[in-house]
VEXZA-536027 format. One record per residue: x, y, z of N, C-alpha, C in turn; residue in three letters; residue number from 1. Coordinates in pm, whole numbers. Atoms other than C-alpha are relative to their C-alpha. Layout:
BEGIN
<npx = X; npy = Y; npz = Z; capx = X; capy = Y; capz = Z; cpx = X; cpy = Y; cpz = Z; aa = ALA; i = NUM>
...
This chain:
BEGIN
<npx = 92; npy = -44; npz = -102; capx = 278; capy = -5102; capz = -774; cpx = -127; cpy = -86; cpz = -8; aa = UNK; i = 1>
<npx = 80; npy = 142; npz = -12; capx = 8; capy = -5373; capz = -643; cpx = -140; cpy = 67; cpz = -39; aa = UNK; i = 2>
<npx = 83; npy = -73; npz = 18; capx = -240; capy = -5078; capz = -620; cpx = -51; cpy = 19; cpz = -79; aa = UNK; i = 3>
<npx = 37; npy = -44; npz = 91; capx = -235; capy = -4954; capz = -889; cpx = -30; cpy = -85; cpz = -164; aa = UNK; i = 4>
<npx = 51; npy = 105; npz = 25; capx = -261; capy = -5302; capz = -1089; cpx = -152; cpy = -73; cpz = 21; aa = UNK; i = 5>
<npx = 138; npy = 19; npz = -87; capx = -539; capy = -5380; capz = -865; cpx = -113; cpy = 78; cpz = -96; aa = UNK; i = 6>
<npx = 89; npy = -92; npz = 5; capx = -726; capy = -5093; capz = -971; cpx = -33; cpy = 27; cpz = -99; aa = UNK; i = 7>
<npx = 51; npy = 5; npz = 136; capx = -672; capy = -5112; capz = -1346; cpx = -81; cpy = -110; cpz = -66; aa = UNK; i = 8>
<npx = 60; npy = 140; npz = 40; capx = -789; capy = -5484; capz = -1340; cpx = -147; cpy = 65; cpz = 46; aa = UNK; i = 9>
<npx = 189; npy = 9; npz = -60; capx = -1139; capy = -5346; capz = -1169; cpx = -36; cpy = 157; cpz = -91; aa = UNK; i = 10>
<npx = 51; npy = -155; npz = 98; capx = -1128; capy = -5017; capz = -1442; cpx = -14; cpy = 33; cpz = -103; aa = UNK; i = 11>
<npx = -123; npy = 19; npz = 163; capx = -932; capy = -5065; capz = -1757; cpx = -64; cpy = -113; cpz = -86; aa = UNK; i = 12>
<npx = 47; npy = 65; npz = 77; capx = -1124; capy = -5267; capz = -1998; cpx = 186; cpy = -78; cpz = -54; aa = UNK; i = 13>
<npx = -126; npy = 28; npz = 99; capx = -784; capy = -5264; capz = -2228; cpx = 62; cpy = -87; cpz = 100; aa = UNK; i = 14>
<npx = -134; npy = 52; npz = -48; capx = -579; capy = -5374; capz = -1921; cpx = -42; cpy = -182; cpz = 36; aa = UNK; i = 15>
<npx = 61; npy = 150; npz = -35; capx = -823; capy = -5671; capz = -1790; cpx = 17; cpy = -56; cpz = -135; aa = UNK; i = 16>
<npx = -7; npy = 130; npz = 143; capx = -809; capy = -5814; capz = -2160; cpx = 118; cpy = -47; cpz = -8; aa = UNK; i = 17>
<npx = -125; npy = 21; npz = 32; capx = -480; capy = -5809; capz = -2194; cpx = 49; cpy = -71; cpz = 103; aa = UNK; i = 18>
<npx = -66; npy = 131; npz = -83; capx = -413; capy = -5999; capz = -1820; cpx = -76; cpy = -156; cpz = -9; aa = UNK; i = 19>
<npx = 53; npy = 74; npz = 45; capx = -665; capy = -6224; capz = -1927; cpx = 92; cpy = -125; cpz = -84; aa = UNK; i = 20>
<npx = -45; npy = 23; npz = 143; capx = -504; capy = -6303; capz = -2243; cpx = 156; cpy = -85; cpz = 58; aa = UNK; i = 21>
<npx = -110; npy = 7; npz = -53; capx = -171; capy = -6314; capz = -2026; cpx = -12; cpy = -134; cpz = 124; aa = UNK; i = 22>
<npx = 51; npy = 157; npz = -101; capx = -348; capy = -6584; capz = -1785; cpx = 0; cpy = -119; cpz = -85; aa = UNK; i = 23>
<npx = 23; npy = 143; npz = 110; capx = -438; capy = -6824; capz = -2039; cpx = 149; cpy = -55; cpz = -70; aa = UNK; i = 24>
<npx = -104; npy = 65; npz = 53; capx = -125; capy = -6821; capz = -2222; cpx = 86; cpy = -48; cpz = 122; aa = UNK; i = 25>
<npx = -79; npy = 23; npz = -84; capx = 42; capy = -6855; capz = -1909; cpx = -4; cpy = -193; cpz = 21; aa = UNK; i = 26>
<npx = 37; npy = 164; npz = -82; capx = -177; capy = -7190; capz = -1800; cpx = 25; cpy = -81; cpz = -154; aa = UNK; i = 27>
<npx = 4; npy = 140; npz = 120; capx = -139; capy = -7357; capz = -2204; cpx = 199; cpy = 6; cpz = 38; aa = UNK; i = 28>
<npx = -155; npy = 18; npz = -5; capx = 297; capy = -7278; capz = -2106; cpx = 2; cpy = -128; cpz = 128; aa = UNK; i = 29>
<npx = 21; npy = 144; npz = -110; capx = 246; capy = -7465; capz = -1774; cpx = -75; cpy = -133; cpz = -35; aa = UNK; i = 30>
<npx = 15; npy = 148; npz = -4; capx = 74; capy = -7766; capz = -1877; cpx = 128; cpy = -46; cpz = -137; aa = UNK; i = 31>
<npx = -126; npy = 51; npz = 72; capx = 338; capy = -7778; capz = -2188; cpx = 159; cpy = -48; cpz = 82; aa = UNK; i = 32>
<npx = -144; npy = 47; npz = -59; capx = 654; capy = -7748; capz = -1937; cpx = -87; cpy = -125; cpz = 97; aa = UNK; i = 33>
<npx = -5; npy = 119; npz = -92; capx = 458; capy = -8066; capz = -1750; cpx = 11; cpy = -92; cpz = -41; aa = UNK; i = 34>
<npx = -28; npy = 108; npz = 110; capx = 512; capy = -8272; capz = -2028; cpx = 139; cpy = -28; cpz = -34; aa = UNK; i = 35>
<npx = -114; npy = 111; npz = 64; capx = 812; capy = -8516; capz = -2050; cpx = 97; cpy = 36; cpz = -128; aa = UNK; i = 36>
<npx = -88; npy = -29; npz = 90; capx = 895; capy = -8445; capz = -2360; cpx = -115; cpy = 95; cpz = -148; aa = UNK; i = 37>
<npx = 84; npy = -102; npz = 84; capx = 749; capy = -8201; capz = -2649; cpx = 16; cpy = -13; cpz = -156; aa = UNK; i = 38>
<npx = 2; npy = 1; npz = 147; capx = 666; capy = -8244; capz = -3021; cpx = 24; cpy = 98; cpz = -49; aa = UNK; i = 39>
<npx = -75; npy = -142; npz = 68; capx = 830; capy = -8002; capz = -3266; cpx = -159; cpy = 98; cpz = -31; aa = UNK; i = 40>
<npx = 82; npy = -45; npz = -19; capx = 483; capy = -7855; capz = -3248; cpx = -7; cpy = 88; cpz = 107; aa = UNK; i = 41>
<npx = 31; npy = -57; npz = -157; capx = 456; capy = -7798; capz = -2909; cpx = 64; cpy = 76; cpz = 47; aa = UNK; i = 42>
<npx = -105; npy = -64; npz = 8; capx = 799; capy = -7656; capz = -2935; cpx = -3; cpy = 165; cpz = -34; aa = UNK; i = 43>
<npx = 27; npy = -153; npz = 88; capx = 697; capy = -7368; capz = -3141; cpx = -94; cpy = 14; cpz = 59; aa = UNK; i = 44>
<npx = 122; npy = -81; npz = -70; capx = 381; capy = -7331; capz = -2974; cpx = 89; cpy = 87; cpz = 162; aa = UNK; i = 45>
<npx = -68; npy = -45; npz = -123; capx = 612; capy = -7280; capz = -2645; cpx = 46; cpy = 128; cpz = -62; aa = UNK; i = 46>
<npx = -83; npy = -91; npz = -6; capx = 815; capy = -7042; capz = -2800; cpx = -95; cpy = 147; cpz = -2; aa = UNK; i = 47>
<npx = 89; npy = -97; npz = 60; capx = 546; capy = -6869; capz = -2987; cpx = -94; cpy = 109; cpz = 135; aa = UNK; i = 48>
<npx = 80; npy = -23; npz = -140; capx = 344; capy = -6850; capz = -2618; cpx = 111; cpy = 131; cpz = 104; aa = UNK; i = 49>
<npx = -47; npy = -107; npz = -125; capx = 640; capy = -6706; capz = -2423; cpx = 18; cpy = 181; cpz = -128; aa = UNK; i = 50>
<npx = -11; npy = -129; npz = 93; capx = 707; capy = -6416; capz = -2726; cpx = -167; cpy = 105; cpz = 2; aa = UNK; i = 51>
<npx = 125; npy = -43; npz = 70; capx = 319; capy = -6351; capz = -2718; cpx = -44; cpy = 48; cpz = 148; aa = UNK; i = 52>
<npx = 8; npy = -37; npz = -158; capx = 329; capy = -6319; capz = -2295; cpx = 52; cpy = 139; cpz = 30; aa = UNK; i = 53>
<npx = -28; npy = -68; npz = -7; capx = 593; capy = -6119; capz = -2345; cpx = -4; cpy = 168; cpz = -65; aa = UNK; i = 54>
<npx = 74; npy = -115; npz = 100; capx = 426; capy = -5844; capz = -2553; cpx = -102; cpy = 49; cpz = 83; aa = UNK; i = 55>
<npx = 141; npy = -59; npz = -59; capx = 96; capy = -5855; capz = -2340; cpx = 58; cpy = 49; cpz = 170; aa = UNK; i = 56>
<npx = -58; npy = -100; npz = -86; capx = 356; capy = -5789; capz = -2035; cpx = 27; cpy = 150; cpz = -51; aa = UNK; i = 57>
<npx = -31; npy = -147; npz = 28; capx = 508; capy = -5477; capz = -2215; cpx = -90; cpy = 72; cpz = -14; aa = UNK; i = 58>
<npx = 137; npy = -90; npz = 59; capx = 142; capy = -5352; capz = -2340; cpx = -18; cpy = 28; cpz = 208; aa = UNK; i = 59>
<npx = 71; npy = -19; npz = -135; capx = 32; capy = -5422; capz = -1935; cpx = 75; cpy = 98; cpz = 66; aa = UNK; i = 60>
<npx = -72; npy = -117; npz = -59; capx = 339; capy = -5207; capz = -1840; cpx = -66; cpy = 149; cpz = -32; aa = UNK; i = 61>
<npx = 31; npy = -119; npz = 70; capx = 288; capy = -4949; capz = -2038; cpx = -102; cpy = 68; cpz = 29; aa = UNK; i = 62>
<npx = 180; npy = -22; npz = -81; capx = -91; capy = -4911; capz = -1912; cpx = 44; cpy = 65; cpz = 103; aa = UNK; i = 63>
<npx = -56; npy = 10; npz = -191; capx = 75; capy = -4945; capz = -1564; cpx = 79; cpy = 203; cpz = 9; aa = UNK; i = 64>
<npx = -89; npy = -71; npz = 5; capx = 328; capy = -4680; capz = -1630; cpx = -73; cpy = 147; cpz = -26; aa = UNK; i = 65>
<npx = 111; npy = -88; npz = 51; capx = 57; capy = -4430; capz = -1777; cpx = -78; cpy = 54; cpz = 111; aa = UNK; i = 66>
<npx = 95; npy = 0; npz = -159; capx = -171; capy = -4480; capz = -1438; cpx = 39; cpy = 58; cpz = 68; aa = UNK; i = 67>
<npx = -55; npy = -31; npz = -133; capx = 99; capy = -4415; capz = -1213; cpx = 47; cpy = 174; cpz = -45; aa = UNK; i = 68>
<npx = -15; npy = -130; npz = 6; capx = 172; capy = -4074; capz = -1409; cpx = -92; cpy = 92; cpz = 1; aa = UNK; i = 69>
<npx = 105; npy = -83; npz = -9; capx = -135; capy = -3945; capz = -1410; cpx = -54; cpy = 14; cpz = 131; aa = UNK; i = 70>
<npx = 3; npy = -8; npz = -157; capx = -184; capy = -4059; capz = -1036; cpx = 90; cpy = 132; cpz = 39; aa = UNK; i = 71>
<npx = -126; npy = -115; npz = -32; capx = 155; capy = -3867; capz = -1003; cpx = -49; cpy = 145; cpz = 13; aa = UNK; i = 72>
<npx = 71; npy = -136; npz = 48; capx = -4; capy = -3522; capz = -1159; cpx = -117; cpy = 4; cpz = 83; aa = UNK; i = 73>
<npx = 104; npy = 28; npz = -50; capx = -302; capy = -3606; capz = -988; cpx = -159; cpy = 40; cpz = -67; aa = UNK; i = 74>
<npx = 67; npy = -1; npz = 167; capx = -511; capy = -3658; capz = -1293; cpx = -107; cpy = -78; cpz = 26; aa = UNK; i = 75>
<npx = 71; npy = 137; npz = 6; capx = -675; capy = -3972; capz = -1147; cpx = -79; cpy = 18; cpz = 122; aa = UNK; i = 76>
<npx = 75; npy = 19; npz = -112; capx = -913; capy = -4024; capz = -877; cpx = 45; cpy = -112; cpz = 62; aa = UNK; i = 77>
């Protein structure tokens, strides 16, 4: 839900850090996949990056998932 994303990025301390966090690693993966070819460094940093995305997705769900139940109940303003 776009809304309700929206609304935690302009509310949610926890959630803005965490897409933050989820931006950046995103832009150091994209300039790595624009590179030719990758040092066994860069390798592990890749991997390390998508494992570390994919954590600050599940945390951002989880937020998400929380919002929309308390919306649900009507808990939330």
């Amino acid at each position: 839900m776009l809304a309700s994303r929206d609304h935690l990025l302009a509310t949610h301390e926890e959630f803005r850090k965490l897409a933050t966090e989820h931006t950046q690693y995103e832009q150091r993966l994209s300039s790595l996949t624009h590179k030719r070819y990758l040092t066994d460094d860069e390798k592990v940093e890749e991997v390390r990056l998508k494992k570390l995305k994919l954590r600050l997705r599940d945390q951002m769900e989880s937020i998400e998932r929380q919002y929309r139940e308390h919306v649900s109940k009507g808990q939330v303003a």
